[in-house]
N, C-alpha and C positions, 0 to 999 in steps of 0.2 A: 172199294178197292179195285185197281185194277185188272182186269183179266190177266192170265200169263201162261206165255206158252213155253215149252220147253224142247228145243226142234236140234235132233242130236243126229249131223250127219255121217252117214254110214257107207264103206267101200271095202268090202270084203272084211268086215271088222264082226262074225257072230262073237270067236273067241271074247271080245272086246265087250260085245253086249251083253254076253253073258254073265260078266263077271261085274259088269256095274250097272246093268240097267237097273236091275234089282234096287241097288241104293236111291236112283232116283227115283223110283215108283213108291220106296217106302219113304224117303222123306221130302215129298214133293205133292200133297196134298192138293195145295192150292194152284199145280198147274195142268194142262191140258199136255200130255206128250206124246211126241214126234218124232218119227223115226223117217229122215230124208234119205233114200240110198239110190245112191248113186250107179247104177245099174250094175249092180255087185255079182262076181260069178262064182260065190258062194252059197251058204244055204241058209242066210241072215232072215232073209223075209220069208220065208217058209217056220225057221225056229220063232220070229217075233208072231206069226199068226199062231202059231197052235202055244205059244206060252203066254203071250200079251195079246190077247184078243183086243184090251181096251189100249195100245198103245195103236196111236194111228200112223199107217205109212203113207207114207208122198214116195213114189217111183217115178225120177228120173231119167231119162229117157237114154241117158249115157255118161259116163266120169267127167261131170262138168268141174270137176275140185272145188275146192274149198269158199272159192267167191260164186264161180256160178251156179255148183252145185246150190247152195244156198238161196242165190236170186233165183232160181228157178224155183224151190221149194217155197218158199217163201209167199208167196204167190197164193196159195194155201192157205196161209195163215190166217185166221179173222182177229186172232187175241191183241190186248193193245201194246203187251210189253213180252217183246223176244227177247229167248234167251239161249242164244246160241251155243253147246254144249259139245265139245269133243267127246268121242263114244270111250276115251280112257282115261274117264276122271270120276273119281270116286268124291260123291258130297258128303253132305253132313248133318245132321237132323237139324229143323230152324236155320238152314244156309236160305232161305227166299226172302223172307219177313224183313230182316234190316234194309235190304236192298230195294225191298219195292218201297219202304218206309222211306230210305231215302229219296226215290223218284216221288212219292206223295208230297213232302216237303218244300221239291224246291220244280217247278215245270221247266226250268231253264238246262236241268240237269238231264244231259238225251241218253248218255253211255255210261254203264257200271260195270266193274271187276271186282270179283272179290278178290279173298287174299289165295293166293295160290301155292301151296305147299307141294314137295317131294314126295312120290307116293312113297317112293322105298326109303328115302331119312325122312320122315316126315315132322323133323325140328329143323328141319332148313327149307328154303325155300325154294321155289321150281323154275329152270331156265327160263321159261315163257310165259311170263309178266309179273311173276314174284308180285309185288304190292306196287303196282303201278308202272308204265313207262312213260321216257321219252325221248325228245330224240336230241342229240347236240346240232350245232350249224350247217354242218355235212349231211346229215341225213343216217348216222349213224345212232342205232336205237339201241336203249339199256332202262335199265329199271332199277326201284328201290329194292333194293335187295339182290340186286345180280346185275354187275356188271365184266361184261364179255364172258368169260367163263369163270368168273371169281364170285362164287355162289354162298351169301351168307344165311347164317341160322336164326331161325324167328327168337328172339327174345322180347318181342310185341311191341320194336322200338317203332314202326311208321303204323300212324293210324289214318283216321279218315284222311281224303283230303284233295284238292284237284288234282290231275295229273293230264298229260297228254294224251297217251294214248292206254287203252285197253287190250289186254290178248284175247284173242279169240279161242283159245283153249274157252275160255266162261267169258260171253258178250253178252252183258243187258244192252239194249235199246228199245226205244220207242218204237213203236211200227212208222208212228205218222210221221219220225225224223229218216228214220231208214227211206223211207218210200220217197221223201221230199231231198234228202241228198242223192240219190240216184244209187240205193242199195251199193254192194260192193263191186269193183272193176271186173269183169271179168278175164279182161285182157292178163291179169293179173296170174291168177287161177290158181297158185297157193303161196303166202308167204307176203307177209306185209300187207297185203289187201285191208287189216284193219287198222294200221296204221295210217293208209293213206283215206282211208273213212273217216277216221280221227280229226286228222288235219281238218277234212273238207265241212268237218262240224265246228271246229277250233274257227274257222276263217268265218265260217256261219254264228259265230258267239252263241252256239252250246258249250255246257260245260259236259267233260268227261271227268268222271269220280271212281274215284278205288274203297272201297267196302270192309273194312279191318275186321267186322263183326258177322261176317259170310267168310266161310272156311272154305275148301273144297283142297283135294287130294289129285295131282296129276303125274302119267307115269311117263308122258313127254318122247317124243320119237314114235311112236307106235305105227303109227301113219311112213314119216319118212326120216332114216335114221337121220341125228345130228351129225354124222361124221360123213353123210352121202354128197357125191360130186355135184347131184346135181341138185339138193339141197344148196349146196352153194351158188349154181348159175341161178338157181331162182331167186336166191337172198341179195345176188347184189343186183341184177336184171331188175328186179322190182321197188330196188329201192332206188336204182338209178330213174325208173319211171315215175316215179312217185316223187322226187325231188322238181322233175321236169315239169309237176302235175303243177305243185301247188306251192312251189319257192316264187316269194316275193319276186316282183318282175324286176327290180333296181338291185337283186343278189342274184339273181339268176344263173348268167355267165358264170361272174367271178364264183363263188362256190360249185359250182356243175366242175368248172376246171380242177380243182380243188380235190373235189370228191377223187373224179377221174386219174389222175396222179396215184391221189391215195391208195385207190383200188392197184394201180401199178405196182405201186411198194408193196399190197398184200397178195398178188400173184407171185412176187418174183419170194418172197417169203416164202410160197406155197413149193416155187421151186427150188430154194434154197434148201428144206425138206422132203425133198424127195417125190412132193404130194404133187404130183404131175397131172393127175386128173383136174384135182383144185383149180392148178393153173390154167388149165384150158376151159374151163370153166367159166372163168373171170372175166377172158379172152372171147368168150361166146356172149358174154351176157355185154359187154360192150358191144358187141357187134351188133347184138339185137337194140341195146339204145341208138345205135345211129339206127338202124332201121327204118325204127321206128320214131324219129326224133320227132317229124311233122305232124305225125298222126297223134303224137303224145298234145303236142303244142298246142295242138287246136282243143285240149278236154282243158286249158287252162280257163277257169273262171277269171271275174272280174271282183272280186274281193280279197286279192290274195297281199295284204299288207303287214299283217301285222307279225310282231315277234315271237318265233314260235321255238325257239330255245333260250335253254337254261344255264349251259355248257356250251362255251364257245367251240373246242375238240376234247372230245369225251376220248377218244387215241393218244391224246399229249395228255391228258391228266392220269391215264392208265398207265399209258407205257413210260412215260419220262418223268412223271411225276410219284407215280405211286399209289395213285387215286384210285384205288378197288375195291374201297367202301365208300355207299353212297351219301349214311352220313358226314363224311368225311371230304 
C-alpha cells in the first residue's frame, strides 16, 4: 500500500484543530499527519506540541495561503499519496481505505475527492465540491450536487466516477504528479488554485475522480467568509487567470471576451443590490487580469487542446433555463 500523508494547513485556526483534529487522529491510522501553519499569530503550535506530540508541524515562514502555503510545506513531505485537508472538516472512520483502493486500481488516476457533506445539515451536501466539479466554457465552476448556491441533499444519487476537477477542502494526489505539474500557482494564493491544477492534469491525460465511499464533514467559510468582498475579487481574479492559463489557444480570445462581459452583468448586478463592495471587487480583479495578462501568457503550456467542458454556459442553464439540479 501506499504511504499517506495527511498535511492540514493551519492560519490562526487552534479553535479549528481543536475540534477536529481529534477525528483525524482517531480515524486515520494509516497516515502520517501534518500540521503546515502558516506563521499563525496564535497559540496553534504551542496547543499542537503539548497535545499532539506525534502530529508533525512544518512552520512556514509567513501566510503564504492556500497554494503556497502548501508548495512550501509540501517540500516536507516524503509520503507518496497527499492528502490535503482543510483544519475544519470533520471525517469519518474508514474515509482513506476506498480512496487509496481507488488510486491502487488504476495509476492513471492522479486526484481524488471524496463525497463532501454539510457539517451543520449534514444530508445535504457542502458548497465546496459536494460530489465532484466542473467547470462550463466560460470558466465558470459548479459541482454534482451544488450548483451556484442551489445546494442539494445526498440521497446517494452520484457515485464513483470521473469528474474535472477536486476541492481542496479534501485533495488526494500523487506526490509524484503534484511535483511533475508544478505543485499549485502561487500567484494564485487562495481560491481556485485547485482547479487550475486540475485542468493542468486533465491537459496532461490524468484522470481526477470523486469517491462516493469516503464521507467527510465540512463547515465551509471558516478561513474566509462566503459573503466576503474580497472573497469575490479573488474568485473571479483567479479564475480570470486560470482561463488565461490553460483555455485552448483557437478559444482563447473568443471565450476571455465572453467571460469578461459576463463578469460585467455580475458587477452591475452586484450594484443593482446595493453590494457595492462586490462591485469594486469585480472591477479590481479585472484590472489585475490586464496586469497581469503577459505574465499569465507566457505559464501557458503546449498541450492545451482538448475539451474540457460539459455545459456550454452553466449561467444560461441556471438562470434562463432552470437548471439547478445537476442531474437534471
Amino acid at each position: 500500500m501506499k504511504s499517506i500523508a495527511i498535511v492540514i494547513l493551519n492560519w490562526n485556526g487552534k479553535k479549528l484543530l481543536e475540534e477536529f483534529l481529534p477525528f483525524v487522529v482517531n480515524y486515520s491510522p494509516e497516515a502520517t499527519i501534518y500540521v503546515a501553519d502558516n506563521a499563525s499569530g496564535d497559540d496553534s503550535v504551542n496547543f499542537l506540541q503539548e497535545y499532539y506530540p506525534d502530529v508533525t508541524i512544518i512552520s512556514n515562514k509567513k501566510n503564504y495561503g492556500y497554494a503556497g502555503g502548501y508548495n512550501k510545506a509540501l517540500k516536507e513531505v516524503e509520503e507518496d499519496i497527499y492528502v490535503l485537508l482543510n483544519s475544519d472538516v470533520e471525517v469519518t472512520e474508514g474515509w482513506l481505505s476506498p480512496i487509496i483502493s481507488l488510486f491502487e486500481k488504476d495509476t492513471q488516476t492522479a486526484i481524488i475527492q471524496p463525497k463532501i457533506l454539510d457539517y451543520y445539515r449534514r444530508d445535504h451536501f457542502e458548497y465546496a465540491g459536494a460530489a465532484g466539479g466542473f467547470i462550463d466554457k466560460y470558466g465558470f465552476p459548479y459541482c454534482r450536487g451544488r450548483i451556484f448556491n442551489t445546494i442539494e441533499r445526498d440521497n446517494g444519487q452520484y457515485g464513483n466516477t470521473e469528474i474535472f476537477w477536486a476541492s481542496g477542502a479534501c485533495f488526494f494526489i500523487r506526490k509524484e504528479v503534484f511535483w511533475k505539474l508544478g505543485g499549485f500557482d502561487d500567484d494564485f494564493f487562495a481560491h481556485q488554485e485547485e482547479i487550475d491544477l486540475c485542468w493542468r492534469a486533465f491537459n496532461s491525460n490524468y484522470k481526477v475522480r470523486f469517491c462516493a465511499d469516503s464521507v467527510i464533514y465540512h463547515v465551509g467559510g471558516a478561513t474566509l467568509k462566503n459573503s466576503s468582498s474580497h472573497k469575490t475579487f479573488l474568485n473571479f481574479r483567479n479564475s480570470l487567470w486560470m482561463l488565461l492559463k490553460n483555455l485552448p489557444t483557437n478559444q482563447l480570445f473568443p471565450v476571455l471576451f465572453i467571460r469578461l462581459t459576463l463578469d460585467g452583468i455580475a458587477g452591475w448586478r452586484f450594484l443593482a443590490k446595493g453590494k457595492f463592495s462586490h462591485f469594486f471587487a469585480i472591477m479590481k480583479s479585472h484590472f489585475y487580469f490586464y496586469l497581469k495578462l503577459f505574465y499569465f501568457l507566457n505559464k501557458r503550456q503546449s498541450n492545451q487542446y482538448k475539451k474540457y467542458y460539459k455545459n456550454r454556459s452553466i449561467v444560461a442553464r441556471y438562470f434562463a433555463l432552470n437548471g439547478k439540479i445537476f442531474g437534471k
